[in-house]
N, C-alpha and C positions, 0 to 999 in steps of 0.2 A: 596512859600508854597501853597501847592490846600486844596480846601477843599474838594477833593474825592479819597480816597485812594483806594477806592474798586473797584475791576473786574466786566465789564459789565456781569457777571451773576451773580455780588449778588446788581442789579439795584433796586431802592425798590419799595414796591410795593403799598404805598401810599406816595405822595410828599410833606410833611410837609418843609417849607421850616427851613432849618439847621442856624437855627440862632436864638440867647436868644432873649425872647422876653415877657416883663410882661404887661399884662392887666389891671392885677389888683393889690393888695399884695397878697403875699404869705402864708397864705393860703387864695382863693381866697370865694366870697361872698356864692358859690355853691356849693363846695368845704365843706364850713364851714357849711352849711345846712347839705349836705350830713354825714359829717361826726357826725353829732347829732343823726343822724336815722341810722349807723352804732354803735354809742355806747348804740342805746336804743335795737338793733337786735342783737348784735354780741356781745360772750364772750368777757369779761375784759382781759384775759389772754391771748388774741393775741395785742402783741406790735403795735407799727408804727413810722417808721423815718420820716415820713414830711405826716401831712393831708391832701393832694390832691386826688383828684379822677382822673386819666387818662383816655381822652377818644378817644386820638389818640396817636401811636408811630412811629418814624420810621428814621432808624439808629440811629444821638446822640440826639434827640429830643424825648419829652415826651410832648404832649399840655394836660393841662390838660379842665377841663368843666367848666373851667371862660377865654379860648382861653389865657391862663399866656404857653409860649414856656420853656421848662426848660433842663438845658443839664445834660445828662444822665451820671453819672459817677457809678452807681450801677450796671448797667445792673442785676435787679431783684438776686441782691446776685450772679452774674457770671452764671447767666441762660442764658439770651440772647446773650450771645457772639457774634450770626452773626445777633444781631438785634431783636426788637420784634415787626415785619411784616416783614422778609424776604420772598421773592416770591417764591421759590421753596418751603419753608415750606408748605405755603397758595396752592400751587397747590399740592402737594402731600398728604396734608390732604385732599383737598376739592375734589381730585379724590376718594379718601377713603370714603368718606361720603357718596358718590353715590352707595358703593359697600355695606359697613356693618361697624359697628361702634364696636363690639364686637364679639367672640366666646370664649373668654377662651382658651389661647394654649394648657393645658394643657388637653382638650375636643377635638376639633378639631386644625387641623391646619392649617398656614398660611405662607405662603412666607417670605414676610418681615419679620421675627421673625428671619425667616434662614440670610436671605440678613447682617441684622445686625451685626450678630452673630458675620456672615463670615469677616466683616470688620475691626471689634474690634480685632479678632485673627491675623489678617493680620497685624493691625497697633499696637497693643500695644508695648513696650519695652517685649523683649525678645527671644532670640533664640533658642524655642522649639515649640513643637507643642500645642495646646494652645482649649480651649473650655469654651465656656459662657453661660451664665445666664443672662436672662434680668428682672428685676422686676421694682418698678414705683416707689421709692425714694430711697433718698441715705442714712436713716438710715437702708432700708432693705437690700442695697448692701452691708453695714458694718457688719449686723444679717449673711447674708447667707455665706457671706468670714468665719466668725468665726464657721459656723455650718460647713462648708465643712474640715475648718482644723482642727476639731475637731474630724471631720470625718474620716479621713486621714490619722490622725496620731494619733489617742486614746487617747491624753493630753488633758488638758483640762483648763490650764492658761492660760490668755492674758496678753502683754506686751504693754503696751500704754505710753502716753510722756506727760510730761509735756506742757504743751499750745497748748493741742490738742483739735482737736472737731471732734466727729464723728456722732453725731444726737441727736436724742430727746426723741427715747425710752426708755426704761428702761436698756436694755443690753447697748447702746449706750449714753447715759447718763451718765453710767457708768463707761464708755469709753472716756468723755469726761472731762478736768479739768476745767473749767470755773466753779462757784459755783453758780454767781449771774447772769442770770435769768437760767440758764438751768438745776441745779441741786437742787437748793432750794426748798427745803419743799416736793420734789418726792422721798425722798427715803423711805425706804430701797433698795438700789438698787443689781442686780446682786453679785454674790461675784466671785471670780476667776480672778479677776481683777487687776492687779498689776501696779505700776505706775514707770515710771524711770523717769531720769532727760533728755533734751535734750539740743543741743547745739546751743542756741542763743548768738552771738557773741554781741552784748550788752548789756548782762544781764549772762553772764555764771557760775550759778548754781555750775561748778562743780570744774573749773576752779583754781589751786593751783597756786597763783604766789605770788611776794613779794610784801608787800604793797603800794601803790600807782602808782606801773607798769599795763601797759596795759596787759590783755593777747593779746597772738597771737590768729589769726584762729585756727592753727595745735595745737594748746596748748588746745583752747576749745572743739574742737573734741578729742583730745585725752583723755582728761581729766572725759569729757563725756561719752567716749566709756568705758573707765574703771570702771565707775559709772553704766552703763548698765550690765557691765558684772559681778560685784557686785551682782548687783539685782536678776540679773539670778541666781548666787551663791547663794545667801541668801534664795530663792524661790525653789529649786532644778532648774537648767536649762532643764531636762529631762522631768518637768512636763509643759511646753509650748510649747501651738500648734500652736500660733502665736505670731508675734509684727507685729502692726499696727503702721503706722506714715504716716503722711502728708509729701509729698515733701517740700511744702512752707504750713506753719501752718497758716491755715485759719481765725477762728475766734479770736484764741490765738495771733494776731497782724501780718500775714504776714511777718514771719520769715521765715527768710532763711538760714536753718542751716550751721554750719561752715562749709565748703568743708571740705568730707571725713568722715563726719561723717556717711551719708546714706551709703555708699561704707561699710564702716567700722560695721553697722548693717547686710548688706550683710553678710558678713563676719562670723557677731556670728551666724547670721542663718543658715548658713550653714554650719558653726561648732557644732550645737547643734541639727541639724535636727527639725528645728523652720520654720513655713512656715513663711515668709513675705510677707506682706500684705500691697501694697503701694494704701494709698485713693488719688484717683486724683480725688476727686469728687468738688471739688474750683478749680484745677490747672491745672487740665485737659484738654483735645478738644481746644489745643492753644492759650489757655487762656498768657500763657508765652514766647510765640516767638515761642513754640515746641509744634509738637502735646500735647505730656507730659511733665510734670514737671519732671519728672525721669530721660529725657532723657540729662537736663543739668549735671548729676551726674556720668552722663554712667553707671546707674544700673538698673535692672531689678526685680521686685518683681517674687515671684512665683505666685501672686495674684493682681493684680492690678483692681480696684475701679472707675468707673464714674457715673455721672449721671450730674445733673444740666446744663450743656449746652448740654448735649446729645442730646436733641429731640428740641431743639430751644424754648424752652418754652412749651414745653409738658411734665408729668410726665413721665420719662424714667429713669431706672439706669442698669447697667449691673456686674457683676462679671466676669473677664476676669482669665483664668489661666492655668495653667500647668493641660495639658490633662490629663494626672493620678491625681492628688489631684480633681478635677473639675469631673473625672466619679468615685469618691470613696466612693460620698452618692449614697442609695439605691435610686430604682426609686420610684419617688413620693415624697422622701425627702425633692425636693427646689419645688418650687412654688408658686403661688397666685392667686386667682381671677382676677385679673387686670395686672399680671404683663407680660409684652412688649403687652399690646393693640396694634391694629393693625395703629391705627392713629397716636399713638406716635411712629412706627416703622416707619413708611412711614417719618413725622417730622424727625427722624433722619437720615434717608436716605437723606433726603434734606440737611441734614446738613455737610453731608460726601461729597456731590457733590459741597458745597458752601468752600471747603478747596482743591479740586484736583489742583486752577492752584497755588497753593502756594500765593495767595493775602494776605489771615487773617492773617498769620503768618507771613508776612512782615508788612502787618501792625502793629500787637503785638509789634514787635521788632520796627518801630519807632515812637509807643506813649509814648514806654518807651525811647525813646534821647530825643525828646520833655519835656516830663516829667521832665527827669534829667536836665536839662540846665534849665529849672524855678525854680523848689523847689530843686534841692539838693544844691544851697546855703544858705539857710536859713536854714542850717547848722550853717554855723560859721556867719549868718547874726543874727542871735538871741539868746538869752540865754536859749530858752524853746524847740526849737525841736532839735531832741536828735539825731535822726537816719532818713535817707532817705533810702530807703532800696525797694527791690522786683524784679520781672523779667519779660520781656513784658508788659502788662495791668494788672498786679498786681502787683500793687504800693501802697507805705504806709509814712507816718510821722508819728513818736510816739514823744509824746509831754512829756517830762519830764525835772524839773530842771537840769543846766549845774552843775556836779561833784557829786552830790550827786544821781542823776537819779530818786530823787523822780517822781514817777508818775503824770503827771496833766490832770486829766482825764476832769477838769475842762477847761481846752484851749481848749482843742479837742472837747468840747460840743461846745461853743459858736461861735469858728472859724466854723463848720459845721452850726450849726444855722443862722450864717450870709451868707453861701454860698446859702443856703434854699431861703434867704428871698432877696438875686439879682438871682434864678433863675437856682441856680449849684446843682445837687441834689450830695450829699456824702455822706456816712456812717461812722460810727464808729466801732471801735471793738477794740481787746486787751485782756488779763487778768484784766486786770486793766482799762477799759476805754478809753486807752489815746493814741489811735491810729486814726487816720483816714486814710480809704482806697480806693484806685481807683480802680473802675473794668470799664471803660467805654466798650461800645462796642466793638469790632471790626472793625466794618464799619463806626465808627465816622469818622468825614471829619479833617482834622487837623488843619483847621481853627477856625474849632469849638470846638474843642477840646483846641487850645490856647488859647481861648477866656474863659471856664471854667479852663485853669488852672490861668491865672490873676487874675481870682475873687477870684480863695482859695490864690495863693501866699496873695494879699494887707490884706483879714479878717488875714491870718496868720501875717501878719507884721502889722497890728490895733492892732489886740490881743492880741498880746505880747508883743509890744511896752506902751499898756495901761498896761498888766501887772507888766513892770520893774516899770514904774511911781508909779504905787499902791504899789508898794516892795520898791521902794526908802523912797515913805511918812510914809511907815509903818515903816521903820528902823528910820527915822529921827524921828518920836514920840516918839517910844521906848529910842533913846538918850535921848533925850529929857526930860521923865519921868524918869530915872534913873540920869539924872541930877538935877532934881527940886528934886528928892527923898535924892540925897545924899546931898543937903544945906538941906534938911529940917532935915535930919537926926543930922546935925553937930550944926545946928543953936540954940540949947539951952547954950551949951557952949560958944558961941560968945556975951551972956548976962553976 
């Protein structure tokens, strides 16, 4: 096994060496300074997965500013994909810098604005002619898909899914199911928003079967697709201008819906004259073995969504889509101050050059067999993880009890907390808590990348192994007390 899976042109372009390595604890002495003069400067309402300050990156490594090496399994929420210091980035910003850092596209214009454009139309899923939109996050790619098919088609419903996430504005907040933290306490939100069910083949919502039988796949797609087309019923189908869904649902746990059910959305949209609106903004830019996530389904939205790895860690996002719905807003309609800057154009370009020999997406495809041959036994090796589940470098464990599926949103905290504290950075996420997800790089080495996943397999087999023990003692007191309860109940009569 090496530990360089990447093409000498994505060589990095600072040499931290790829290997865990802790100086100090986690979080470290500077670290914990730092992080005091952040909570005395910086609103309380921006979170944070592990208190480190990073003051070098490069491929699966993150050192932070007490020199603690920690292996990157986040890649900044699926931003970094090809790394955060890839070379070509750094050079094609730092040429940019010499030239002009700004003009507003929609003031003057710029090259790179077109260069992008041109490559997104060329690669996204679909077989028609195709026209884009760049703006600078991915709750504005979600705003401007829904203002264009709004545009388009005169409707004015949207159709969203269950354990979706599509951002943090108000429209998209809206749009997204998760309650605790992204919804709470910001509403009243948007109205025209309508919600369906979707098909999670571990948890199937819709799903009719007899009791105690497994569903099939085809059963929770179909079951599901019936329940969509309900909704549409129940809504007038006439009156929606879109359904949006995530290929692989992002923050909602890294679901991968049942085959056939995307195909099968296809389907209603097309039969209702419904644009579809597929967000690759997690799943996208080869995050899954494929450029897109779409393209394991073999379907094509009419609208297709990026951003977050788009620019390598630059604010970038784009709207990709069917050349008639994409020129059907008036001019001046889509736009923004900042939206496709010229340095995060350049960033992305870098990032299109760092996928031509086909490396990233070979490597996607074997972090994910790596991946599988450690944790997808711990399956049937423990009682608490429920699902191994995802596609390329988006990978997931959801942690719930075996048969009843209660959620334990509480394993998945302290297995993550433990990986934190030898040096594994991982996140969490879910409807419920009780997932943990891998996004590592791309360009991680697979060395190193084996090395972070042994440290979550053992916390995962601590943690759960301390949990049966704590469920055995708790079940044997409860005997116990309903034993001493039922002599003490009996024991007057035995006078």
């Amino acid at each position: 096994m090496t530990d360089r899976l990447t093409s000498a042109a994505s060589a990095p372009a600072v040499d931290l060496p790829q290997s865990r390595y802790l100086a100090t604890a986690v979080p470290g002495p500077r670290s914990v300074a730092l992080h005091r003069e952040r909570q005395a400067q910086v609103s309380g309402g921006f979170g944070i997965v592990l208190p480190v300050f990073v003051e070098q990156a490069d491929r699966g490594i993150l050192q932070d500013v007490d020199g603690n090496r920690l292996i990157d399994f986040a890649s900044g929420i699926a931003v970094t994909s090809i790394g955060a210091s890839h070379p070509r980035v750094r050079e094609r910003v730092a040429a940019q810098l010499e030239k002009f850092t700004h003009t507003c596209f929609m003031v003057t214009e710029y090259e790179s604005f077109t260069r992008v454009a041109r490559w997104l139309n060329e690669h996204t899923p679909g077989d028609f002619e195709k026209r884009t939109a760049l703006f600078s996050t991915g709750a504005e790619a979600v705003e401007n898909a829904v203002k264009i098919a709004r545009s388009a088609t005169g409707r004015g419903k949207v159709l969203v899914f269950d354990e979706a996430y599509h951002g943090r504005s108000l429209l998209t907040m809206a749009m997204t199911a998760k309650e605790n933290p992204y919804r709470l306490n910001f509403g009243p939100f948007p109205a025209e928003v309508v919600r369906a069910v979707s098909a999670n083949p571990l948890r199937p919502v819709a799903a009719q079967h007899d009791a105690g039988a497994v569903a099939s796949a085809a059963d929770v797609a179909t079951a599901a697709l019936a329940s969509v087309e309900a909704t549409l019923a129940e809504h007038g189908a006439q009156n929606f201008a879109a359904m949006v869904i995530e290929p692989i649902q992002g923050e909602g746990g890294f679901v991968v819906p049942a085959p056939g059910f995307l195909a099968g959305l296809r389907d209603l949209a097309d039969r209702y004259g419904i644009v579809l609106v597929i967000d690759e903004i997690q799943a996208g830019m080869g995050r899954t073995g494929t450029l897109f996530a779409s393209e394991h389904e073999g379907i094509a939205g009419d609208i297709t969504l990026t951003a977050k790895a788009l620019a390598g860690g630059l604010p970038l996002s784009a709207v990709t889509g069917r050349a008639e719905l994409m020129d059907a807003v008036h001019a001046g309609g889509l736009g923004g101050t900042y939206a496709g800057n010229p340095l995060a154009c350049e960033a992305a370009l870098a990032v299109f050059e760092a996928f031509e020999d086909g490396c990233l997406l070979a490597n996607a495809r074997a972090i994910e067999a790596a991946a599988r041959e450690v944790l997808e036994p711990l399956v049937s090796e423990t009682d608490s993880v429920a699902e191994f589940r995802g596609r390329g470098a988006m990978l997931a464990l959801e942690f719930a009890d075996r048969g009843t599926l209660a959620p334990r949103a509480d394993l998945a905290k302290e297995v993550s907390a433990r990986c934190h504290a030898q040096g594994v950075l991982t996140l969490t996420c879910g409807t419920y808590g009780n997932v943990i997800r891998l996004l590592p790089p791309l360009v991680i080495g697979l060395d190193l990348f084996a090395d972070g996943l042994q440290v979550l397999r053992q916390a995962i087999l601590d943690v759960t192994a301390e949990d049966s023990v704590a469920a055995a003692r708790s079940l044997t007191a409860e005997h116990s007390a309903a034993s001493e309860h039922s002599v003490t109940a009996v024991s007057p009569s035995l006078g």
